[in-house]
N, C-alpha and C positions, 0 to 999 in steps of 0.2 A: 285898760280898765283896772283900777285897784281894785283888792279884796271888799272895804266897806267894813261898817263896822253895826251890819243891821242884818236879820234874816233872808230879808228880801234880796240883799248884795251877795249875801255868801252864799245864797242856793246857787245860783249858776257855776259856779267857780270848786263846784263839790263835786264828788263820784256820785252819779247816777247809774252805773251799771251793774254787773257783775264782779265785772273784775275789781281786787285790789289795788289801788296804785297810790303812791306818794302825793302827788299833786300837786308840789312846790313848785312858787312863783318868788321871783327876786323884789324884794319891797324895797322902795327908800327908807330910810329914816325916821322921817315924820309920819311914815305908813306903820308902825312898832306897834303903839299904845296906843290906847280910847283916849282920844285928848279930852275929855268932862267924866270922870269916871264919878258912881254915886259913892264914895266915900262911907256915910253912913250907913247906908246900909251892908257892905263888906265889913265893917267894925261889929253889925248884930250879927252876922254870918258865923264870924271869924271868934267873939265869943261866946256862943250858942255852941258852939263843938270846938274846945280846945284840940282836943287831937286831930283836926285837920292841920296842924302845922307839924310836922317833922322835920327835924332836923338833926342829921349826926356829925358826929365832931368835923369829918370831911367839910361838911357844908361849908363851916363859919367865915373859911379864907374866899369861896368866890362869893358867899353870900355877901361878905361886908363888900366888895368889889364890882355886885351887884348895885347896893345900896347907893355906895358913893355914884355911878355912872348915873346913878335918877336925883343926885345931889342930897344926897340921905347919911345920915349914921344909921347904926345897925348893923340886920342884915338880910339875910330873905324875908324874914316875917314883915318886917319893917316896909322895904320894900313891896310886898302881897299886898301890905294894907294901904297901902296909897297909891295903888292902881286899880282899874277893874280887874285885871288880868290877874289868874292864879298862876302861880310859877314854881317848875320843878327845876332841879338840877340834878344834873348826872357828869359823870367821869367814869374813868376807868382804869386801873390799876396798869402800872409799866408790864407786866406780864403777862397781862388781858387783851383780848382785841374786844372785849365786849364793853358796853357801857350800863352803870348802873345807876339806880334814883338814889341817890346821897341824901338829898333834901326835899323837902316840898311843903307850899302855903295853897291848901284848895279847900277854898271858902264854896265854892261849886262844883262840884262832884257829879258827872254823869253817870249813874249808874255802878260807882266804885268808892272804895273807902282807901284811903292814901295811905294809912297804919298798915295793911296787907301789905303794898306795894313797898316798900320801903327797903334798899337793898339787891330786888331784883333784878336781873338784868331785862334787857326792852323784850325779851320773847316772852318771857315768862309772864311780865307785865300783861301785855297781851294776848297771853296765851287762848285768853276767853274769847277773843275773837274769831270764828272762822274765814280759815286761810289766809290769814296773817303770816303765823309759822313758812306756807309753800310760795304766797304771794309777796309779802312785804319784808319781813325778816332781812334777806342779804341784803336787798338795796337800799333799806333802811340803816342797817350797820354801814355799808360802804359811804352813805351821806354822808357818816353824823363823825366817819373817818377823815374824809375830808374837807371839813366846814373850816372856813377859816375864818379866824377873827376878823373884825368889819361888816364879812357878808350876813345880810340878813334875809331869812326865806320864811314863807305863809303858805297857809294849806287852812280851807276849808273841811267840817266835816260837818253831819246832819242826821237830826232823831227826829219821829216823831213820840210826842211822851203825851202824856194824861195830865198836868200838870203844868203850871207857870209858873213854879217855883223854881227859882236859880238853883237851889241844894237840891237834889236830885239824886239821892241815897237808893242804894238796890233791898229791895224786900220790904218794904215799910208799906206796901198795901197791897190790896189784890188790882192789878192790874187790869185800864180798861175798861173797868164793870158800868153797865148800861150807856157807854157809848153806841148811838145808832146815827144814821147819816141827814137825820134833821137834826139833831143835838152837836156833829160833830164839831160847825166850827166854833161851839164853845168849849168844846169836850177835850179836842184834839191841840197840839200845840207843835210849832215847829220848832226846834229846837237845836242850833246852830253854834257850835265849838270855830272861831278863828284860831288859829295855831300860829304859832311864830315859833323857829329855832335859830340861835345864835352861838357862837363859841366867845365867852368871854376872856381879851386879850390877854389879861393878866396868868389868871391860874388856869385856862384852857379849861374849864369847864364849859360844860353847855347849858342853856337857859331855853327850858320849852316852856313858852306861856301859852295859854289857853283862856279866851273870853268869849262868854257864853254869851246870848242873845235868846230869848225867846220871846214869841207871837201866837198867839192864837191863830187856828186856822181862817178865822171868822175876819181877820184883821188883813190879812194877803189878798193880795191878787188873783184873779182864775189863774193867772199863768202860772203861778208859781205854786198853787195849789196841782193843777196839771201834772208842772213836773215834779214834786214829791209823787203824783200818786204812779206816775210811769216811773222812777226812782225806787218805790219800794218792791215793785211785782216785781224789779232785775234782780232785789236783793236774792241770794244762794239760798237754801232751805234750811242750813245750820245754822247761818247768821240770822236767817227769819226767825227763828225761833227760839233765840237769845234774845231778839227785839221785842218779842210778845207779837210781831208783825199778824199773824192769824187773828187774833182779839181782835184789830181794828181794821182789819183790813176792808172789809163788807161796807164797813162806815166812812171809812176814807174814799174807796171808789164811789160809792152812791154819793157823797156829799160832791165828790172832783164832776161826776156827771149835771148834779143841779147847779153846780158853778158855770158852767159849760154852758149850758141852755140859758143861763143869764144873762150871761156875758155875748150872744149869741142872738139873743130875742126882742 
């Protein structure tokens, strides 16, 4: 079973539990990129907020390296734009065993602004996440030590937001407000990160893209409304709470039960 390039494919293929884990699966080739990405509308994204694109002087050599392998001049920017997929790179200095974000084009943002991150190394990055640091941290450095050019690896992740909007900025509303579990499946949204990390051949840099997907709850299946709602009660009580998970939680179970009895009756 591939990843998929829809909510409905990448829920399964996700962490549903407690635990942190990686969740890398080996893709082919043509498993990489959205083959029909919407073009224009990455171009209103990508002009709407100039400072989603960073880039420091590091970038320029895998970005242009980047470009050419999708048959492009430029170089990351160029590249972001003529994909769905938003794409970071990172390296790491000969004296470091850490890797940092050198560059990045994210026209969709979950919940973060790319100008913060910029420079830091992958913990710090993440730091916002609970149990990253104890769970993900080493085996995430040991991967991304041993990736070698050619191999290419994917990993699912999953939100639920308030929102269908692809640009998905943190603080821009009060979160949740009058979501209830008759209103949710227009209220509530799945919302679904494919990941891909590569080391590219040339300058050894690495290349994590990230394309986002989002659906209404109202739009999925019982099942996979089901498993979000069994999905979020495993979430921990710190990462609940970075989610907004409490806000909606009332409205997601109540609506996952009348899906149930539908689907059911």
């Amino acid at each position: 079973m591939t990843l998929g390039f829809s909510v409905r494919e990448l829920l399964p293929h996700a962490r549903n539990g407690e635990k942190l884990k990686i969740g890398l699966r080996a893709l082919d080739e043509d498993e990489w990129l959205q083959p029909d990405p919407d073009l224009a509308t990455r171009a209103v994204a990508f002009d709407a907020r100039p400072e989603a694109i960073q880039l420091t002087q590091e970038a320029k050599a895998p970005g242009a390296e980047l470009a050419a392998m999708l048959g492009l001049s430029g170089g990351l920017a160029e590249a972001a734009r003529a994909q769905h997929e938003d794409m970071c790179l990172l390296t790491r200095q000969p004296d470091e065993d850490i890797y940092r974000l050198i560059g990045a084009a994210v026209a969709y943002p979950t919940d973060w602004r790319v100008e913060q991150k910029m420079g830091l190394p992958l913990a710090m990055m993440h730091a916002p996440i609970h149990g990253y640091a104890e769970q993900l941290a080493t085996g995430v450095d040991r991967f991304m030590a041993k990736l070698k050019p050619g191999a290419l690896y994917g990993r699912s992740n999953w939100f639920v937001v308030d929102s269908g909007a692809l640009c998905h900025l943190p603080g821009e509303r009060e979160l949740f407000a009058g979501v209830t579990a008759e209103n949710a499946g227009d209220r509530l949204f799945a919302r679904c990160e494919r990941q891909t990390l590569r080391r590219l051949p040339q300058t050894g840099a690495i290349l994590f893209t990230i394309g986002v997907y989002v659906e209404p709850l109202g739009s999925l299946p019982a099942d996979s409304i089901h498993w979000l709602a069994e999905a979020v009660q495993a979430i921990p009580s710190g990462e609940r709470e970075r989610r907004g998970i409490g806000a909606y939680l009332p409205a997601l179970l109540g609506y996952a039960d009348g899906r149930r009895e539908e689907s059911e009756g």
